[in-house]
C-alpha positions in Angstrom: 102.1 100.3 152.6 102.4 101.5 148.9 104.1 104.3 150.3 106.6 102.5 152.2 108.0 100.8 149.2 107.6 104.0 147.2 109.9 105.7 149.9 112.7 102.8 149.9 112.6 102.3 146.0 113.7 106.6 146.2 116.2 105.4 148.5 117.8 102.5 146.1 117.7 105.1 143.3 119.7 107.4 145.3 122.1 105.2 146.4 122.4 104.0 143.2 123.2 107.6 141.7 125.9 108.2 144.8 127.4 105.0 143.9 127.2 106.1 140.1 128.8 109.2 140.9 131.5 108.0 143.3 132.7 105.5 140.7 132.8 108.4 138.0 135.4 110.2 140.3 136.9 107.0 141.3 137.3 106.3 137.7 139.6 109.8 137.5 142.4 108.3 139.3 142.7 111.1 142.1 144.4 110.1 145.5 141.5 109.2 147.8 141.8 111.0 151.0 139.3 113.4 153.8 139.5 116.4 150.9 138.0 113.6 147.7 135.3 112.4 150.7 134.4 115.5 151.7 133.3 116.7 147.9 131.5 113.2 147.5 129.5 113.8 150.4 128.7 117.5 149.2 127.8 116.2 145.9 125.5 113.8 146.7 123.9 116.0 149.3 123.2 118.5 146.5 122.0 115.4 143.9 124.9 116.8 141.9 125.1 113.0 140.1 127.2 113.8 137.5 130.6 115.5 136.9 129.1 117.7 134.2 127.0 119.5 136.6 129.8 120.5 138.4 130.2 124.5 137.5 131.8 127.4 139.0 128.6 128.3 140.8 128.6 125.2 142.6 132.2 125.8 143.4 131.2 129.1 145.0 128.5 126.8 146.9 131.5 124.2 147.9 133.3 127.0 149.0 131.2 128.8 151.7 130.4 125.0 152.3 133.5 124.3 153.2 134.2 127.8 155.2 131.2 126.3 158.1 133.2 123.2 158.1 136.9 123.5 158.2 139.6 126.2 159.2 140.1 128.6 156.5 143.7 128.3 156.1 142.9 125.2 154.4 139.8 125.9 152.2 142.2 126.5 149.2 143.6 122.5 149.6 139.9 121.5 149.2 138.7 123.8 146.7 141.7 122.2 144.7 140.8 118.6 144.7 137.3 120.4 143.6 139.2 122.1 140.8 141.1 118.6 139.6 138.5 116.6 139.5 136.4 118.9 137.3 139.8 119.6 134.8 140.3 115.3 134.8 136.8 115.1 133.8 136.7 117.8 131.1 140.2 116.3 129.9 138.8 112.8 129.8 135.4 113.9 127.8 137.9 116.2 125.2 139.3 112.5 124.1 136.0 111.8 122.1 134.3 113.8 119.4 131.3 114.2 121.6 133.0 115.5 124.5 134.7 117.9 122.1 131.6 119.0 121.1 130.0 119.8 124.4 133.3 121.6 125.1 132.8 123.7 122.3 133.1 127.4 122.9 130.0 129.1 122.1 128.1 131.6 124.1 125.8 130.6 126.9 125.0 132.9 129.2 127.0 131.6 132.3 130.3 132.5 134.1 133.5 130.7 132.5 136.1 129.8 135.1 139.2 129.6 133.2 140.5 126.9 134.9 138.1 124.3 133.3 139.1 125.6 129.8 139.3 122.6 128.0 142.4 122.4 126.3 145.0 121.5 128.8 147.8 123.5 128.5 145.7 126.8 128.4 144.3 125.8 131.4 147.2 125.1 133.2 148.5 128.2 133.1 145.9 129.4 134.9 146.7 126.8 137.7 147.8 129.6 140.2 145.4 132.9 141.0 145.3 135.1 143.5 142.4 136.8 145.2 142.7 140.3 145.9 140.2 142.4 147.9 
């Protein structure tokens, strides 16, 4: 019985961090549509509960995620909504002196994706890249 109540009380929690989470991007402004759904729903199935663990890696996760799901042709459109809603949210946190302090560049052994460079209009112009193999 203790375990019952154990099991459900895990259950509130998590919907409690989806719900968390889903009002955080909610909170960016971003169009709601199937492509914002579909990376809620990958988040929370990876307990991803906050936009700051979004990285590139995980991006590379979403990605071949995304390849067993939809056609390819349109990967790119989802990967994009992926993309904004990990710029809004660096954007947002560069407004306070804390966020511009955990946006500080200093070395950390982990791969930089230029696209979440923190000042805005260095990031934007790298907006468009191609993928050559």
């Amino acid at each position: 019985m203790q375990q019952a109540e154990h099991i459900t009380e895990s259950e509130v929690d998590i919907e409690k961090k989806k719900q968390e989470l889903y009002s955080e991007i909610d909170a960016l402004g971003i169009k709601s549509d199937s492509r914002i759904n579909k990376l809620k729903k990958f988040l929370a199935d990876r307990k991803i509960w906050h936009l700051e663990e979004m990285d590139y890696p995980l991006r590379n996760s979403y990605e071949q995620y995304l390849r067993g799901q939809i056609r390819s042709q349109i990967v790119s459109f989802y990967l994009k909504i992926y993309d904004t809603v990990k710029q809004q949210h660096i954007y947002q946190q560069m407004q306070t002196l804390n966020g511009k302090r955990i946006y500080e560049w200093k070395y950390q052994n982990k791969i930089y994706f230029l696209k979440y460079y923190p000042e805005k209009e260095i990031a934007e112009t790298f907006e468009t890249s191609y993928n050559y193999k």
